[in-house]
BAPAKE-985088 format. One record per atom (N, C-alpha, C): residue in one letter; x, y, z. Coordinates in steps of 0.001 Angstrom, whole numbers, plus 500000, padded with zeros to 6 digits. Each point is the difference from the previous one (the first is absolute). Layout:
BEGIN
AXYZ/...
***
This chain:
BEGIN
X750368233188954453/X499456498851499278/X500181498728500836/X499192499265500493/X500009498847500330/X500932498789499245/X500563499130500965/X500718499218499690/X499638498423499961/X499725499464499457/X499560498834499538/X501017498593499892/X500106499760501442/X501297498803499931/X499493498391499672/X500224499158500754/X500222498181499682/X498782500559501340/X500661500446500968/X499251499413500955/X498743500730500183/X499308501245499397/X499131500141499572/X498591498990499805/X500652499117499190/X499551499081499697/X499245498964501336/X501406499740500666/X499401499494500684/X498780500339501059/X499900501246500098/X499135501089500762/X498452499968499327/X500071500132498887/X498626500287499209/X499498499010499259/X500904498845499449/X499524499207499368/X499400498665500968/X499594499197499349/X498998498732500172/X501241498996499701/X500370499298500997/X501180499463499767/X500342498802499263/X499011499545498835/X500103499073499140/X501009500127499093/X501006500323499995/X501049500010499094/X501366501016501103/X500931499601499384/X501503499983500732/X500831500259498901/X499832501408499273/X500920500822499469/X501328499611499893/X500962500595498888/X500980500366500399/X500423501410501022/X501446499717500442/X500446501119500831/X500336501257499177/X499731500018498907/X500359501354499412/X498935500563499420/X499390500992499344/X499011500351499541/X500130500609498032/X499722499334499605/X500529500487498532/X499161501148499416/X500068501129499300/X499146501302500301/X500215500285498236/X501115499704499178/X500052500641498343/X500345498145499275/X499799500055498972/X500260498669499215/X499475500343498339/X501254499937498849/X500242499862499116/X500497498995499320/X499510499089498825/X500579498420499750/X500268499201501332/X500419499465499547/X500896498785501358/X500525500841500886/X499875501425500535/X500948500544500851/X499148500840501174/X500073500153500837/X499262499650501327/X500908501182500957/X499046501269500403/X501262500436501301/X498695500742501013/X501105499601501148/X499085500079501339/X500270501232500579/X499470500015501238/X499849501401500617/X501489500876500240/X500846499040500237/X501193500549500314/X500595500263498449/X499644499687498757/X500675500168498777/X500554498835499774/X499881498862500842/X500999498554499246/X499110499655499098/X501069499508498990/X499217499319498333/X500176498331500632/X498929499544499315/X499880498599499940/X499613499692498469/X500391498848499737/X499673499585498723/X499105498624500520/X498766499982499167/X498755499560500087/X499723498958499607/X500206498592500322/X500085498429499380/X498327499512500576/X498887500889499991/X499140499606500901/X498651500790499303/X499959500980498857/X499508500467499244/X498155499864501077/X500192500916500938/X498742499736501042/X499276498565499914/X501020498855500212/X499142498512499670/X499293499721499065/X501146500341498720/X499497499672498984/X498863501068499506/X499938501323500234/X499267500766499430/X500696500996499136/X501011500461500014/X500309501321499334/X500899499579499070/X499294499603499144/X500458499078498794/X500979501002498711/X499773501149500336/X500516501147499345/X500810500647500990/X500514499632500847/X500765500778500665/X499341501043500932/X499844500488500907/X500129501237501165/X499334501514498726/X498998500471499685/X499668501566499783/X500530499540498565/X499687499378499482/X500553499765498368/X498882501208498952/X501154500573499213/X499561501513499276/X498760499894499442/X499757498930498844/X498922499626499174/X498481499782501230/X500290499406501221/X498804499833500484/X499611501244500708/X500842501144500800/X500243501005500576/X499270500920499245/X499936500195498307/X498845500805498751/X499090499299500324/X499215498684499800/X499027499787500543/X499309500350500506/X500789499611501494/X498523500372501326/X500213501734500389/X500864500831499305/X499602501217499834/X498928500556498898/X499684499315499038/X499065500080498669/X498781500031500615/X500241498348500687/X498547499685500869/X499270500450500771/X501425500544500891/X499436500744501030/X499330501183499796/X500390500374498968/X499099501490499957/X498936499526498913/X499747499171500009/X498794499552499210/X498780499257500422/X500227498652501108/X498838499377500397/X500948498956501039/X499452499989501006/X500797499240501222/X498729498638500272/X498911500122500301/X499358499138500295/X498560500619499184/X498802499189500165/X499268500052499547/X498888498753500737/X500489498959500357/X499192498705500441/X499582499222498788/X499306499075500849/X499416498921498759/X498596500102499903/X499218501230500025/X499056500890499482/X500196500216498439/X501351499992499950/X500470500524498695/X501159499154499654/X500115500118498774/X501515499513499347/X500579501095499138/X501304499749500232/X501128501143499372/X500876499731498887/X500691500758499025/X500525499709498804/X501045499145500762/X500848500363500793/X501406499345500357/X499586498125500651/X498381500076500518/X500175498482500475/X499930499595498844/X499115500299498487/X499382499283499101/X501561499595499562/X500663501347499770/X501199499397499485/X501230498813499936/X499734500423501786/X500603498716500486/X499532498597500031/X498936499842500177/X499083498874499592/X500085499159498398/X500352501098499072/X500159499390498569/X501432499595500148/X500701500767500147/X501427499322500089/X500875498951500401/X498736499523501252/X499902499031500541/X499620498605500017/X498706500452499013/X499406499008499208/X500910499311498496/X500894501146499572/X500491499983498816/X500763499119500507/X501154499965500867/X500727499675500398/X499931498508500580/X499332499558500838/X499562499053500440/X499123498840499489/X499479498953500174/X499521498734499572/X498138501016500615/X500192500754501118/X498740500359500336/X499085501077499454/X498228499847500029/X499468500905499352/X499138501140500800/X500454500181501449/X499270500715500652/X500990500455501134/X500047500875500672/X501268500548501152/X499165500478500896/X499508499835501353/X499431500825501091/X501842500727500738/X499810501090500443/X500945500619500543/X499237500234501390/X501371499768500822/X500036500228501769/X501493501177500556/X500122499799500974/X500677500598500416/X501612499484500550/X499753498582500130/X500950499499500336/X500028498371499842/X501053499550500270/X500116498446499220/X498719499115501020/X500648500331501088/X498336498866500979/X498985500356499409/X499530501350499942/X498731500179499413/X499874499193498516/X500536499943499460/X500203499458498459/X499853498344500396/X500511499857500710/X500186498116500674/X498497499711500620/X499401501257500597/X498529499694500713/X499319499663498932/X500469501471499123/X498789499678498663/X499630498899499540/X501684499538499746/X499688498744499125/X499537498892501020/X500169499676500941/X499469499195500833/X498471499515499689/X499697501296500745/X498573500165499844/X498871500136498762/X501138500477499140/X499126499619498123/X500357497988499864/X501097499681500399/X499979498475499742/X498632499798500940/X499922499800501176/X498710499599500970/X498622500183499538/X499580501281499300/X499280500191499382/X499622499632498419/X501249499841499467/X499548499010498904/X498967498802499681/X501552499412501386/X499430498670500183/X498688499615500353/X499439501012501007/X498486500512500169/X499438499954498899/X499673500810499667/X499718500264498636/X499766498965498825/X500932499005499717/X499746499187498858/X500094498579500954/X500370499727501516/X499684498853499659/X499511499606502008/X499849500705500639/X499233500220501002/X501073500425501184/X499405500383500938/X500881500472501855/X500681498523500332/X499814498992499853/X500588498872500204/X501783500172499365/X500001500656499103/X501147499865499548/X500860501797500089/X500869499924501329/X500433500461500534/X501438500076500688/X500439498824499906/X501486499389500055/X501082501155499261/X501024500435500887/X500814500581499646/X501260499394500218/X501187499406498552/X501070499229500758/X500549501710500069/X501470499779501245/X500992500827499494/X501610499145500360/X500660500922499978/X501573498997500486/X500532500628501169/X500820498988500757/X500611500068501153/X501143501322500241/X500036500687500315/X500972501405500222/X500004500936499034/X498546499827499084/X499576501136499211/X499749501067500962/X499726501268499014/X499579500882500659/X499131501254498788/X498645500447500550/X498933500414499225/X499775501422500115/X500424500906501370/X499541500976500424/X499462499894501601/X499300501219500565/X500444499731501328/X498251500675500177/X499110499898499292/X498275499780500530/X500057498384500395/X498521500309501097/X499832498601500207/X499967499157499284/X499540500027499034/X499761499066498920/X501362499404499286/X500326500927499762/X501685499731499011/X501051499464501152/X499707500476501319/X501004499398500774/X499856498011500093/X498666499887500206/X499511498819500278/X500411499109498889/X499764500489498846/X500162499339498810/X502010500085499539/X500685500928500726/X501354499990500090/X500502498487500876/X501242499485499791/X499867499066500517/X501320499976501437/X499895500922500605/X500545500642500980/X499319500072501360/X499910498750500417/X499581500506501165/X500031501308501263/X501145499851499799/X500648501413500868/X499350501429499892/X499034499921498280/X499894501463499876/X498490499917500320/X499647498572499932/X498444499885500263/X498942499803501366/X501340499635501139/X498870499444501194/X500238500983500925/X498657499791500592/X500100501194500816/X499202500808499879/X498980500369498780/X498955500600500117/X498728499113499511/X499906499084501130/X498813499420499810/X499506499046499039/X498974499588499532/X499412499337499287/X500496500245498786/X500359499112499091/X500373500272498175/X499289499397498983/X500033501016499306/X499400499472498465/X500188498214499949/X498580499596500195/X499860498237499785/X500794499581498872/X499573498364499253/X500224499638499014/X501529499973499375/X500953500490500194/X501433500544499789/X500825498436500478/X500619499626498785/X501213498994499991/X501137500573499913/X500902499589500688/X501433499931499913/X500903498934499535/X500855500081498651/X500967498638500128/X501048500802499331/X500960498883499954/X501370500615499901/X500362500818498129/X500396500870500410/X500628500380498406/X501059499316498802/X499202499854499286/X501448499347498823/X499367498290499979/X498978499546501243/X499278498952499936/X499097499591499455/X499720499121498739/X498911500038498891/X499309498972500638/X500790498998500702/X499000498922500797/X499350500399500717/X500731500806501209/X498934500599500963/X498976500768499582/X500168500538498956/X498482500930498932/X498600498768499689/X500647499165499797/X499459499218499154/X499312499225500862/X500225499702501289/X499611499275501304/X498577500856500571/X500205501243499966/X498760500986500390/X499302500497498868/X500277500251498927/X498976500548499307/X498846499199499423/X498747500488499929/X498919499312499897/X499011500925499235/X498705499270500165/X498761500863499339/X499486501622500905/X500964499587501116/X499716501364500884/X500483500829499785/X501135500116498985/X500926500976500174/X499981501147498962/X500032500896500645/X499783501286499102/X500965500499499301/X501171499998500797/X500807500901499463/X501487499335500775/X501195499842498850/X501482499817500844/X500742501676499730/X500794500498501335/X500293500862499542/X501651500092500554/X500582500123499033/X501841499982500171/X500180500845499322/X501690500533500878/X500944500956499356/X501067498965499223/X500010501375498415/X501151498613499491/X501137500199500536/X500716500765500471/X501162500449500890/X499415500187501755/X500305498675500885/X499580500381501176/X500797501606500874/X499629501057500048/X501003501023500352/X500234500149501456/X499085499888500812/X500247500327501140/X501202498716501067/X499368499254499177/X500469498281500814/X501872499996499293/X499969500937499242/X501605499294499585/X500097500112498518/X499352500245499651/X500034500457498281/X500099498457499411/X499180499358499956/X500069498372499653/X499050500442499025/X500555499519498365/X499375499921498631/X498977498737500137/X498951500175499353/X499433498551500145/X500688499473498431/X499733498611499794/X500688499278499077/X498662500252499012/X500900499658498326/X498878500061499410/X498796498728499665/X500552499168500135/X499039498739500678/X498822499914501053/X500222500741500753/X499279500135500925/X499112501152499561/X500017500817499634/X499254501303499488/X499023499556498687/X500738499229499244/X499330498941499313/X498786499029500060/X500698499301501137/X498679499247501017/X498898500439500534/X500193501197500512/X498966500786500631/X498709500108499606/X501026500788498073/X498941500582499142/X499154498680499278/X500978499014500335/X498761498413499497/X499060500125500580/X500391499677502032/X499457499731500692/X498822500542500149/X499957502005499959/X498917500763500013/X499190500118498879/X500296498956498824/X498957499938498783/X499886498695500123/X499694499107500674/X499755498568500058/X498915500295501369/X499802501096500900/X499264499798501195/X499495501120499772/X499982500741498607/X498946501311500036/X500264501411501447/X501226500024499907/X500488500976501484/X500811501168498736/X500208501249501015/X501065500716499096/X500832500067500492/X501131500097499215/X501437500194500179/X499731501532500420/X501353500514501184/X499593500994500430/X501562500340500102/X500961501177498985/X501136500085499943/X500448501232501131/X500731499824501022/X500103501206500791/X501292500720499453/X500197500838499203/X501141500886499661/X500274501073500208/X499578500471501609/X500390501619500640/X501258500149499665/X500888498951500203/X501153500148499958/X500630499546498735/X500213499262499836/X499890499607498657/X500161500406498425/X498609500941500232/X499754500557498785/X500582501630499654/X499261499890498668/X500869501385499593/X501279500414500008/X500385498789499136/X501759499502499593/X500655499657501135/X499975500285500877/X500748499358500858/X500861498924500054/X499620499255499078/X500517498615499784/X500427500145498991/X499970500537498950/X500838500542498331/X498714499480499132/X498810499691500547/X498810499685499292/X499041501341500311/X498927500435499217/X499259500850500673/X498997499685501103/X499718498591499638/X499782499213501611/X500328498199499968/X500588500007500929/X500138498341500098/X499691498983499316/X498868500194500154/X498622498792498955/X500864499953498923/X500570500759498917/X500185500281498418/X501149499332500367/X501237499716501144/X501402498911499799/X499421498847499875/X498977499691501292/X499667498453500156/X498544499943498901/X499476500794498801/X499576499840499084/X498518498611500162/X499795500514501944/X498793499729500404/X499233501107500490/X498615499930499317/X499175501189499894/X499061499778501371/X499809501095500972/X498750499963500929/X498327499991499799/X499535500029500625/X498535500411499598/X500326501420501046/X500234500248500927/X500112501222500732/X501514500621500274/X500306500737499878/X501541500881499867/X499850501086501297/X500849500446500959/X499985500963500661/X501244500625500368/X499919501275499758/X501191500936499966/X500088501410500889/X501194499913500011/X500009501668501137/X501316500465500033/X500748499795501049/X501229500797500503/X500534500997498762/X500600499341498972/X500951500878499002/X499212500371499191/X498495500153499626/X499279500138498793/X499942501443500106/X500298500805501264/X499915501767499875/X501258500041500616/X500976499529500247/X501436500331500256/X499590500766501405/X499281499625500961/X499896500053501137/X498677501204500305/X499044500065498898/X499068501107500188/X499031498572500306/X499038499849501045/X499256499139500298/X499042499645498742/X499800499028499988/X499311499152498815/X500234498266500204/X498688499563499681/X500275498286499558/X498775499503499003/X500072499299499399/X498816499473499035/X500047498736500071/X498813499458499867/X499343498843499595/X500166499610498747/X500035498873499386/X499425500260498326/X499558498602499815/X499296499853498817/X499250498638499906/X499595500057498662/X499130499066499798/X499131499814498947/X498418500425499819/X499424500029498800/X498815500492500001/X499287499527500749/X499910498037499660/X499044499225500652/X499804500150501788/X501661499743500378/X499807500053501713/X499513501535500022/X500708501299499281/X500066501374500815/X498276500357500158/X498958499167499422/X498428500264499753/X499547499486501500/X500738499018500805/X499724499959501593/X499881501399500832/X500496501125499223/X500429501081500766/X498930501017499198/X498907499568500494/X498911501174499610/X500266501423501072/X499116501076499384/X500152500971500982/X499430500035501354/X501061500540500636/X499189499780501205/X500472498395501193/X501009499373498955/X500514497878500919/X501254501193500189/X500537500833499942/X501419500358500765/X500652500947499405/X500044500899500639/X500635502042499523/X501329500226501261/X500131501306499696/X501788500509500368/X499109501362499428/X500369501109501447/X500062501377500004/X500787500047498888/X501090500015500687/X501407500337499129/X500761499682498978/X499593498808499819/X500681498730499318/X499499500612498078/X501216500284498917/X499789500231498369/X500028501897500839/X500583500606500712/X499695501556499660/X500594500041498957/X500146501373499352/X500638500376499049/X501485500413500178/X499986500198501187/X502044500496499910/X500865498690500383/X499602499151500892/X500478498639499483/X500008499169498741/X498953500191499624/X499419499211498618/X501157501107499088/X499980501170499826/X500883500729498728/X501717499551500313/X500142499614501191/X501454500099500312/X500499498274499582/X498893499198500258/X500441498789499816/X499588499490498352/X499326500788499305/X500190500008498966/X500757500412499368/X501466500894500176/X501113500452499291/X500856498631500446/X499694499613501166/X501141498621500534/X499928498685499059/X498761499884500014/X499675499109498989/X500624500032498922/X499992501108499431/X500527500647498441/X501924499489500122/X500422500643501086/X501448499808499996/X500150498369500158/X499431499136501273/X500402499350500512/X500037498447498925/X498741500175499317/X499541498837499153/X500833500158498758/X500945501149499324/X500311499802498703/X500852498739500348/X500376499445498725/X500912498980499913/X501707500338500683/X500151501270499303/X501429500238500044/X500073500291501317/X499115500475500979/X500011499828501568/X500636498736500483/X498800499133499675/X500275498780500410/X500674499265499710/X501142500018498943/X501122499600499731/X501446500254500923/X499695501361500295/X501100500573500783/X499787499915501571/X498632499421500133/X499813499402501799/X500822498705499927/X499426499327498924/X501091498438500256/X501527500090500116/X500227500463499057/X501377500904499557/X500450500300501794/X499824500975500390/X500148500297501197/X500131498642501326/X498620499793500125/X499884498430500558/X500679499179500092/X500934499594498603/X501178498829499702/X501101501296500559/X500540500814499869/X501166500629500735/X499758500069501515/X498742500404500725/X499899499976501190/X500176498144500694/X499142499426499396/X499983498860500335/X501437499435500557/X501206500027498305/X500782499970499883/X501258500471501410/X500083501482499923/X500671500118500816/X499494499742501784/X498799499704500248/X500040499458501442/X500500498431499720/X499899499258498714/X501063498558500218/X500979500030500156/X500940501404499351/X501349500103500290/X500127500084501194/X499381500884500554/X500057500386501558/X499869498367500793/X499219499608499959/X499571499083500497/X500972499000500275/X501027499817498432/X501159499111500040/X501101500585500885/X499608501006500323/X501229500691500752/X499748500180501860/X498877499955500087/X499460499862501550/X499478499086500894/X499131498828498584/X499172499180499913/X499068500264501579/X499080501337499737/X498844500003500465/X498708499634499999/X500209499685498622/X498469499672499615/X500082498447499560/X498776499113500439/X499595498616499565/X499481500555498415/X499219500404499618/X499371500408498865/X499868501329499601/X500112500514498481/X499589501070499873/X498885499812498634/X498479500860500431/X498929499003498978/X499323501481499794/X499138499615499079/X499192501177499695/X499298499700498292/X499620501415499755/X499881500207498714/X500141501847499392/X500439499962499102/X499770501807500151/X501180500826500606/X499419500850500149/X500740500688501484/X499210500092501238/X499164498673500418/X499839499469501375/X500918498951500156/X500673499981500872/X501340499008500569/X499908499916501069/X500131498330500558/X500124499621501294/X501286499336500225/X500933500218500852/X501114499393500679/X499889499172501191/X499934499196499964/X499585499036501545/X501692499772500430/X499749500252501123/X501296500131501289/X500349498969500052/X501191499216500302/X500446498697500211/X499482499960501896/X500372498426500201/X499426500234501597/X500514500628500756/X501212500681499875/X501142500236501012/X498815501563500162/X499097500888499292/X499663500741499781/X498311500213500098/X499847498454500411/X498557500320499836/X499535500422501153/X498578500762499556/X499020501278501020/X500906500986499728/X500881500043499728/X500479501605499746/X500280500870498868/X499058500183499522/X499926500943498254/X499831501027500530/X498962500505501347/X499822501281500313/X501045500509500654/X500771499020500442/X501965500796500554/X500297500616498429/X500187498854499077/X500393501144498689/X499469500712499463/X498748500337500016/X499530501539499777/X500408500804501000/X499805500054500835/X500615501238500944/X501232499939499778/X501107498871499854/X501839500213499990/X500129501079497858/X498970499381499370/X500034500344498411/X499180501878500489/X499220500309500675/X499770501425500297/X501234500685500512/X500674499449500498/X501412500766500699/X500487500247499233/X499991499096498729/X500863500553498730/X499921500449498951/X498310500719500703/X499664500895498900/X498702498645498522/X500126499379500498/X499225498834499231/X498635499940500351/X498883499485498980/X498649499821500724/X499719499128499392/X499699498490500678/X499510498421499808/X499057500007500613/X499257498745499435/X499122499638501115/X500068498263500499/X499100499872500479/X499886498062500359/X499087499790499503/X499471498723499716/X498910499180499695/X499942498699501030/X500001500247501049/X499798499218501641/X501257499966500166/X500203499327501473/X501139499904500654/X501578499802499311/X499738499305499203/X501254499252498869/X500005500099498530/X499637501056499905/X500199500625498573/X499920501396499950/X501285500335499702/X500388501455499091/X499591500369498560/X498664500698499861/X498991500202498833/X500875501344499827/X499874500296498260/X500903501344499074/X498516499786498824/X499516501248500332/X498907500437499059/X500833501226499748/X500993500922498771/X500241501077499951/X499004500468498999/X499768501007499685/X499414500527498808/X500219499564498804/X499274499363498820/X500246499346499085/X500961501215498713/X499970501047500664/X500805500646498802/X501132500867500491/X500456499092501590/X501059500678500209/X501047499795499224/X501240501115500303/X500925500289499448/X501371499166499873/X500714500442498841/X501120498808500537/X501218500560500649/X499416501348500373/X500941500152500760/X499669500286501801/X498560499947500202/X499270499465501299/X500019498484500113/X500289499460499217/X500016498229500389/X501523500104500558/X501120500439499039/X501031499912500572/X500399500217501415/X499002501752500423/X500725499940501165/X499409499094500875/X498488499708499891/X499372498929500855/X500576498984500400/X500492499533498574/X500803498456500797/X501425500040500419/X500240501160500106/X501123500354500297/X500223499837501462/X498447501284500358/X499968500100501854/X499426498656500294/X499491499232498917/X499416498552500610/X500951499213500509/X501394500014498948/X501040499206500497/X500700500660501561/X499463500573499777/X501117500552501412/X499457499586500956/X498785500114499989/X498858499556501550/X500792497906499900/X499999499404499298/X500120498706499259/X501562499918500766/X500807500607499582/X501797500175500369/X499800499932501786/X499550500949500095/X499437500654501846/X499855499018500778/X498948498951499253/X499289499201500911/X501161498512499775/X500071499766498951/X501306498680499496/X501223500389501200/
***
């Protein structure tokens, strides 16, 4: 039998990404073991996707049901499991229509391109203006990169999607300075994730939704990350109790089976006749059945009681820690997405503590250079949190 190492990798793959040194091969809840048999406990829930933990039982009946029932079909056709998911969605949400994709960019293109076309649509091509914010981030097509506000992930291939503003996040003046009769669409994350896990304020989320009903633009909510409790809400919008005209979702909505959706309203989703923009893949049926049991678990109340619940103890004990090492300038978030920003003695180096927190059997991630991001599974255990912050403190002791 062939052996399949790290450096494998480096042999066959396309070298856009830089692995870890170990290879993880079985994973149950929060618990993680690699080729050699070491367990790791899992503070990283695949970036915020495996919102149920690693092979969780209830979804495992599922996509065996499914599987021997209907895997794909296309958008020739529609299937009981998308319709399903689609109502649940609708039930659930402020929105009355769901297009399904495959992944969160695709879901971010969608909506892009249904705002652009709206605006077409009811009030001419002149109005085309896209704001976004400074160290957002959308997905990694041309389009979503351009409109991300990352340079780093965007130059370099050429010419970009025109029309696209940038100003700073959490800034209602700077919104207010660019938006005009041109503008189609503002589109922000209410939790910036990639940049550092920075909440936007609810003032500002506030403003927006003035701003984009005073200049006829849509609000355009990006919640790949975000959504589907993550935050102890079933999505963001419902804390800060400001509604979008466009919603987009992905990572945790199939607990890591590919899927993302769009969702909207009647009036805009009628821009999207048949034939303005399709997905091979995007609503099959064994994604669509699997992320409809997630839905079911993830949205009850008593879920989302026990994410916050969780949240205030995690939160909690990295302050203790904190008083005891004082590593961190801040620890911010919402949910069980958490950002720790490094004091200076530490900054650029979060990716030293993921690799020193893998030695000890731990799996973190960063959210850029100076922040230590903890997405664990929203229904881990309390006795997988324990040991987590257990091996967390030690990496913390190591380095102090």
């Amino acid at each position: 039998m062939t052996q399949y190492t790290r450096q494998t990798f480096n042999e066959v793959m396309i070298q856009n990404y830089a692995p870890a040194d170990f290879i993880p091969v079985r994973g149950k809840g929060c618990r993680v073991w690699d080729q050699t048999g070491r367990e790791y406990i899992d503070f990283t829930s695949g970036i915020a996707v495996n919102a149920l933990g690693h092979c969780p039982d209830e979804l495992i009946e599922v996509l065996k049901s499914q599987g021997e029932t209907l895997w794909h079909s296309s958008n020739w056709f529609t299937s009981e499991p998308t319709l399903a998911l689609a109502t649940k969605l609708t039930e659930k949400t402020f929105a009355d229509r769901v297009m399904f994709v495959n992944s969160g960019a695709e879901a971010n293109e969608a909506a892009l391109k249904l705002a652009r076309r709206y605006a077409v649509d009811h009030f001419g091509a002149q109005k085309s203006k896209i704001i976004s914010f400074k160290q957002s981030f959308h997905g990694r097509t041309l389009f979503t990169v351009s409109v991300g506000g990352q340079a780093k992930y965007s130059d370099g291939f050429g010419p970009k999607p025109a029309d696209i503003v940038h100003v700073p996040f959490n800034d209602l003046a700077a919104v207010k300075a660019v938006i005009d009769d041109h503008t189609c669409a503002v589109i922000v994350e209410p939790i910036q994730g990639e940049s550092g896990v920075q909440p936007a304020t609810q003032e500002f989320l506030q403003g927006l939704r003035q701003l984009c009903d005073e200049n006829n633009a849509l609000l355009i909510f990006d919640e790949v990350q975000t959504g589907v409790s993550r935050t102890g809400y079933f999505y963001a919008y419902m804390k800060y109790g400001v509604t979008p005209d466009i919603l987009t979702s992905a990572k945790a909505l199939a607990n890591g089976f590919p899927i993302g959706a769009m969702m909207t309203t009647h009036d805009i989703a009628a821009s999207f006749s048949p034939g303005v923009h399709g997905t091979t893949f995007g609503g099959n049926p064994l994604a669509c059945a699997i992320a409809s049991k997630v839905v079911d678990i993830l949205s009850a109340p008593e879920f989302l009681a026990e994410v916050n619940r969780t949240s205030q103890q995690f939160i909690g004990e990295l302050a203790k820690m904190n008083e005891k090492y004082g590593l961190f300038k801040q620890i911010r978030g919402e949910g069980l997405l958490i950002g720790a920003e490094l004091v200076e003695q530490y900054a650029g180096k979060a990716a030293e503590f993921v690799k020193k927190a893998a030695d000890k059997g731990l799996m973190i991630l960063v959210a850029g250079p100076n922040v230590l991001r903890f997405a664990p599974a929203l229904n881990i255990s309390q006795t997988e949190l324990a040991e987590g912050l257990k091996r967390l403190e030690s990496v913390f002791a190591e380095i102090d």
